[in-house]
C-alpha positions in Angstrom: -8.8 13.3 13.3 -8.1 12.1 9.5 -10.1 15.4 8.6 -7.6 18.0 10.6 -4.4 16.1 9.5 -5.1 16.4 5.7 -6.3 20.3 6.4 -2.9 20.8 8.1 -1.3 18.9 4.9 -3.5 21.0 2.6 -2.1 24.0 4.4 1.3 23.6 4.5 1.2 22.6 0.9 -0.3 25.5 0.1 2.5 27.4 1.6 5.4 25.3 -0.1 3.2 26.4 -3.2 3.4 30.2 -2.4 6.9 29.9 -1.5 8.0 28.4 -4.6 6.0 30.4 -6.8 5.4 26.9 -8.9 1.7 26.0 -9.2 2.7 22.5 -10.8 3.7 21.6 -7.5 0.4 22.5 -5.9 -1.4 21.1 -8.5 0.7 17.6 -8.6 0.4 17.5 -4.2 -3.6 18.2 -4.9 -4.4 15.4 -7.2 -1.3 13.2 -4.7 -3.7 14.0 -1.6 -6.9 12.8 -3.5 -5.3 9.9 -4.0 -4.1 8.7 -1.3 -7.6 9.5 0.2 -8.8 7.3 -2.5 -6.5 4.5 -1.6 -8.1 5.2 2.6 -11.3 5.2 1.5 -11.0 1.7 -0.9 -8.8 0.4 2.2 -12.3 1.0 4.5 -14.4 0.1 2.1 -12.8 -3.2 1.1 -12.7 -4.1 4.8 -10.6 -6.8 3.7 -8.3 -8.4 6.3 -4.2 -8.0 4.5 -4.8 -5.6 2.6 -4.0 -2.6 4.7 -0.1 -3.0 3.2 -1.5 -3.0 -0.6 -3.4 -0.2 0.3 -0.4 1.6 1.8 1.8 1.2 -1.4 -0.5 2.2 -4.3 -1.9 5.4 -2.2 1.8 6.5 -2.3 2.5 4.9 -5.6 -0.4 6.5 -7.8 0.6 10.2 -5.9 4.0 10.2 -6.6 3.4 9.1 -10.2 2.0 12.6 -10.7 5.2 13.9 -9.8 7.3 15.9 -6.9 4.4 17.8 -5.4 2.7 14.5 -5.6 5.6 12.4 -3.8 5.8 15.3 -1.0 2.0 14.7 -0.6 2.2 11.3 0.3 5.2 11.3 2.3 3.6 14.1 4.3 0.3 12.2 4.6 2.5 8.5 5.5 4.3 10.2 7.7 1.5 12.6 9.6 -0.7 9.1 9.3 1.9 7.0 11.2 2.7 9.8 13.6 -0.9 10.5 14.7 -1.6 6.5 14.6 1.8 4.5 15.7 0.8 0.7 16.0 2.5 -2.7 15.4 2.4 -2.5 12.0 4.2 1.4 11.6 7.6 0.1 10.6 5.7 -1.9 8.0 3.1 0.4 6.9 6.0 3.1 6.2 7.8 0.2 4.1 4.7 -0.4 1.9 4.7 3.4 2.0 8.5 3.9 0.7 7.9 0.7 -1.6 4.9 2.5 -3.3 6.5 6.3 -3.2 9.8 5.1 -5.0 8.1 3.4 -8.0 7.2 -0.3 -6.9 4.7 -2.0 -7.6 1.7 -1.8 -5.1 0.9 -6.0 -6.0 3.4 -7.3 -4.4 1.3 -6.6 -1.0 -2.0 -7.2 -2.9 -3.5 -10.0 -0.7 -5.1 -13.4 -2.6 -9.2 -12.7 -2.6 -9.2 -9.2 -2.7 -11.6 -8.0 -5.4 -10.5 -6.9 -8.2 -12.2 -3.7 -8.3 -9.6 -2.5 -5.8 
């Protein structure tokens, strides 16, 4: 399911990118998408109970840090993610989201134990 939502991401980036003409964009929502997928695949991997909101912010943080195509990437991706997945944690998942997305620092949800490798 993960796999089809970040084609149809992909996609309509790539059509935002046509339609503005502005390969920045593209390239900043590209390198935004890989790493909010790195941030999911760390979240698995880490397995680490709490951490799912640290996880959340610096996905968004590190993609919109590249820049407006990166920021539209992970709001897409938060908001496809949340969408596709609602559970008792959405209204706080897309808060760690915005947190991370407008410049905050991802540590403030970084859980006490989890390696530092992450």
């Amino acid at each position: 399911m993960l796999k089809v939502s970040l084609l149809s991401v992909l996609l309509l980036l790539l059509t935002l990118t046509i339609a503005t003409a502005n390969g920045n964009f593209f390239s900043q929502a590209v390198g935004g998408t890989r790493d909010m997928v790195r941030a999911y695949q760390d979240m698995k991997e880490a397995n680490y109970i709490g951490a799912d909101k640290y996880f959340h912010a610096r996905g968004n943080y590190q993609a919109a840090q590249r820049g407006p195509g990166g920021r539209f990437a992970a709001a897409v991706i938060s908001n496809v993610r949340e969408i596709l997945r609602p559970g008792k944690d959405s209204a706080a998942d897309q808060e760690a989201n915005r947190h991370g997305r407008n410049g905050g620092d991802p540590n403030v949800y970084r859980p006490k134990g989890l390696p530092g490798k992450y």
